[in-house]
N, C-alpha and C positions, 0 to 999 in steps of 0.2 A: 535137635542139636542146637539150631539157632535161640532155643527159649533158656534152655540150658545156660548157652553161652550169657547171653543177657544175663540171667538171674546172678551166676558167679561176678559178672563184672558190675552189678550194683553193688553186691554185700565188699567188693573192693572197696570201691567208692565210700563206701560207708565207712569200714573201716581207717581209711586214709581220711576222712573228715573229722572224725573221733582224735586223729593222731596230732592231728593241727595246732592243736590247743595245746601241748605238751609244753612249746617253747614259751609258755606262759611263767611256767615256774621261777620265780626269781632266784640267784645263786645264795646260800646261806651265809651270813655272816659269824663266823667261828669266834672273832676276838679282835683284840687289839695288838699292833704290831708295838717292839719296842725297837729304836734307833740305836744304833754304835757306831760314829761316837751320837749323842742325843742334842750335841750341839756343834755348828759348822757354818760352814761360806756355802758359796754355790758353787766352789770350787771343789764341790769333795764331792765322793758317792761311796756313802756308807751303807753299811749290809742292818739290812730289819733282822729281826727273830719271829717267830709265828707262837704264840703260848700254846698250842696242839697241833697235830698233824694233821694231816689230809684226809677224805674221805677214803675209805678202800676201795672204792670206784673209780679214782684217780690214779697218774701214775706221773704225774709233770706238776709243773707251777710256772703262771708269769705275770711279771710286776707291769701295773700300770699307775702314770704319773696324769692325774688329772690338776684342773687350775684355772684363772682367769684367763681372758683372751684366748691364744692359741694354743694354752692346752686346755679350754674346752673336752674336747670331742677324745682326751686322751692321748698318751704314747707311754708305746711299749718301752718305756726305762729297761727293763731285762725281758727279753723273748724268751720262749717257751721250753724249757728245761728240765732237766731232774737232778741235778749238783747237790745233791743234799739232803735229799725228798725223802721224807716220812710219814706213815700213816699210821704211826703210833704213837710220837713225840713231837715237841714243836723243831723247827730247823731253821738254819741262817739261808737268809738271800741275798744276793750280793747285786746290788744296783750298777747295772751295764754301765751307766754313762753319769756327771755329775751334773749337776742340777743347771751350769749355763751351756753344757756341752749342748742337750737335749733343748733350750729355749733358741741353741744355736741352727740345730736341725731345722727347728719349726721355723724359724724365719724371726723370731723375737727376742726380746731380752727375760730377762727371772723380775715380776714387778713384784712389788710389796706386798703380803698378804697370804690366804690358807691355800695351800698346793695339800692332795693327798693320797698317800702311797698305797695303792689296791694289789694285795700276793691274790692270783685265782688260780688255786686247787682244779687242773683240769684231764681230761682224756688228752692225750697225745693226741691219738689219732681222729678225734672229734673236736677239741680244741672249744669245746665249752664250759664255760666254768660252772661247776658242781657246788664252790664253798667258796668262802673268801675270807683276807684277812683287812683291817684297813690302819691307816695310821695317818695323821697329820703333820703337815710341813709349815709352819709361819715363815716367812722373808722379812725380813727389817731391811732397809737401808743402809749400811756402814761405810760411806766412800772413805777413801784414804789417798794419799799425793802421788799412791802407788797406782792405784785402780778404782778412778771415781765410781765405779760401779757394781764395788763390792757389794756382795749380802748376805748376810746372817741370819743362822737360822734356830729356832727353837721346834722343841718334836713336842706331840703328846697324843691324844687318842681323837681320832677323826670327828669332826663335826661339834668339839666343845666347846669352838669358839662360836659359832654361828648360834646356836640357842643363847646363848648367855647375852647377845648383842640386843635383841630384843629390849628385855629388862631394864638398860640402860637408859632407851629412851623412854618408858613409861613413866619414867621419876618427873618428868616434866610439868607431871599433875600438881610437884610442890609448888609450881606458879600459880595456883588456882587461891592459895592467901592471898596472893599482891600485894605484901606490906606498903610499898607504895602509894596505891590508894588511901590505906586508910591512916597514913602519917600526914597526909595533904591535910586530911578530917581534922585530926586531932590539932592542929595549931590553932581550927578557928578561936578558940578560949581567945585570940589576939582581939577580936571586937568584943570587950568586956564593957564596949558600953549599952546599957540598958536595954534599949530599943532595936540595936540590929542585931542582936542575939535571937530573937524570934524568927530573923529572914535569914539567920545563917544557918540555921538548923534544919529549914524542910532545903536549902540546896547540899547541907553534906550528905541527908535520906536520899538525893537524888542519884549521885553517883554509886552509893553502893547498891542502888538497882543492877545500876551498869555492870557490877565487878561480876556478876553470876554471869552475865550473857560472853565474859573475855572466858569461861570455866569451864564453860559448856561444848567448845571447840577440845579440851583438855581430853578429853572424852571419847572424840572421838580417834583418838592414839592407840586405843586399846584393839580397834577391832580392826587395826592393819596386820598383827602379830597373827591373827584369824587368817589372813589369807595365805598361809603358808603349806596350808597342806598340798601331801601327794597328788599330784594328776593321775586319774585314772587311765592307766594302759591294756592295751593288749588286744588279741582280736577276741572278735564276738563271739566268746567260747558256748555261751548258751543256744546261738545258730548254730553254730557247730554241731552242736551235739543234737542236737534235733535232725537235722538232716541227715547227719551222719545213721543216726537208730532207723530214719526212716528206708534210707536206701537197703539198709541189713533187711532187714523186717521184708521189703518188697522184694528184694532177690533171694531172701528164704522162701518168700511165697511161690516163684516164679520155676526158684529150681525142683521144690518140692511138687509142682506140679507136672516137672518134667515127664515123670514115671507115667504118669495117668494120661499124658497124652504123646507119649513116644511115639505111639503106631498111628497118628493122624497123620496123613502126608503131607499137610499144608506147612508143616512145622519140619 
C-alpha cells in the first residue's frame, strides 16, 4: 500500500510540474481599439470599440490604463465586466473614470506623453486574460486661465509612436559632411601669394584627417536602436518539463510494481 501510495503521488507531482509552465502563455493581441470621441482633455472618459469579439472561452472584459511614472504598473480604468460583451462582433467599452480622475487615484497628475488603453478578453471567474485589444493615448499640454493644467489628447493604435522615435535620431549621421570644415578649407585661395600656397595646402590635408574621426562616433547611434529588444521571461519551462516526465515515469514504475510485490510484508 505504502509503495502504491508513493508511486500515485509522484506521477502527481509530475503532473503539477508539466502544468507550471502554462502561465507562460502570453494573452493574444486581437487589434486595435478605436476612441469616441478620438480627441479630448483628461477631462473625459470616452468609450473604445474592440474591431472583433472575444474568444469563446471568455465571458467578461476589463480596461487597463498603463503610462509613465505612476501608471507604470497599470490601473484598472474600467473593472471587470460584461456590459456589452461579445464573442462574435466587436463592442463598446466604456472607460470608468476620466483620465485626471484615475492620475488622481494614483497620487499624480496626467504628464505629457503615450498612456495606453489594454480591453483583456477574460474568464470571470479566473480573471486571466485570454486576448487583448490595445489602443494609444498621447497628452499634450493646453493650460488655459481656467485650468493651468489642462490636457489634450490624440488617440491612434498602441506603440506607433515609440518605433517611429528611433529614426528620428539616426538623421544625425547628416553631420558627418560637416560643411563647416570644409568652408574653413576652401577660403585658403586668400594666400594667393606664391610661396605660402605650398604650406597652406598640406595644413587644409590635415584637418580633413580629422573630420572622419568627428563621423565615426555617428555610427555609433545606430546600435542603441539594437538594444530594444524583449527581455526573456518566464520560468524555466525546459526544467519543468523534465522533472515533471521524470516523476510520471518513476511513479508509473513504482505503482506498476505494486502488483508483483503486494504480498511482501515489508511493504
Amino acid at each position: 500500500m505504502l509503495r502504491y501510495t508513493t508511486g500515485a503521488a509522484l506521477i502527481v507531482a509530475g503532473v503539477a510540474a508539466l502544468a507550471m509552465q502554462a502561465p507562460a502563455a502570453a494573452a493574444d493581441n486581437l487589434g486595435t481599439l478605436t476612441f469616441d470621441p478620438p480627441t479630448g482633455t483628461d477631462l473625459l472618459a470616452p468609450k473604445v470599440h474592440t474591431p472583433a469579439g472575444c474568444p469563446d472561452t471568455t465571458d467578461g472584459y476589463a480596461a487597463i490604463i498603463t503610462g509613465p511614472g505612476a501608471f507604470a504598473d497599470g490601473y484598472a480604468i474600467t473593472p471587470t465586466r460584461d456590459v456589452n460583451f461579445s464573442t462574435t462582433e466587436g463592442f463598446d467599452v466604456q472607460l470608468g473614470l476620466n483620465f485626471r480622475d484615475v492620475a488622481t487615484e494614483l497620487g499624480t497628475v496626467v504628464a505629457p506623453g503615450d498612456y495606453q488603453i489594454t480591453v483583456n478578453c477574460v474568464d470571470m471567474f479566473k480573471l486571466e486574460p485570454e486576448a487583448s485589444f490595445t489602443g494609444r493615448v498621447t497628452f499634450t499640454a493646453a493650460p488655459t486661465a481656467d485650468d493651468p493644467a489642462l490636457m489634450t489628447y490624440t488617440t491612434g493604435p498602441a506603440g506607433t509612436t515609440g518605433p517611429t522615435t528611433p529614426p528620428t535620431t539616426s538623421p544625425t549621421a547628416t553631420e558627418s559632411p560637416s560643411p563647416t570644415p570644409t568652408e574653413t578649407e576652401s577660403p585658403s585661395p586668400t594666400a594667393t601669394t606664391t610661396a605660402p600656397e605650398t604650406t597652406s595646402t598640406p595644413d587644409a590635408t590635415t584637418p580633413a584627417v580629422i573630420v572622419p574621426a568627428t563621423t565615426s562616433p555617428a555610427v555609433s547611434t545606430s546600435p542603441v536602436a539594437a538594444t530594444g529588444g524583449l527581455p526573456i521571461t518566464g520560468p524555466p519551462t525546459g526544467a519543468l518539463v523534465t522533472v515533471g516526465v521524470l516523476f510520471i515515469l518513476l511513479g508509473a514504475v513504482i505503482v506498476a510494481g505494486t502488483g508483483s510485490y503486494g504480498r511482501n510484508p515489508q511493504w
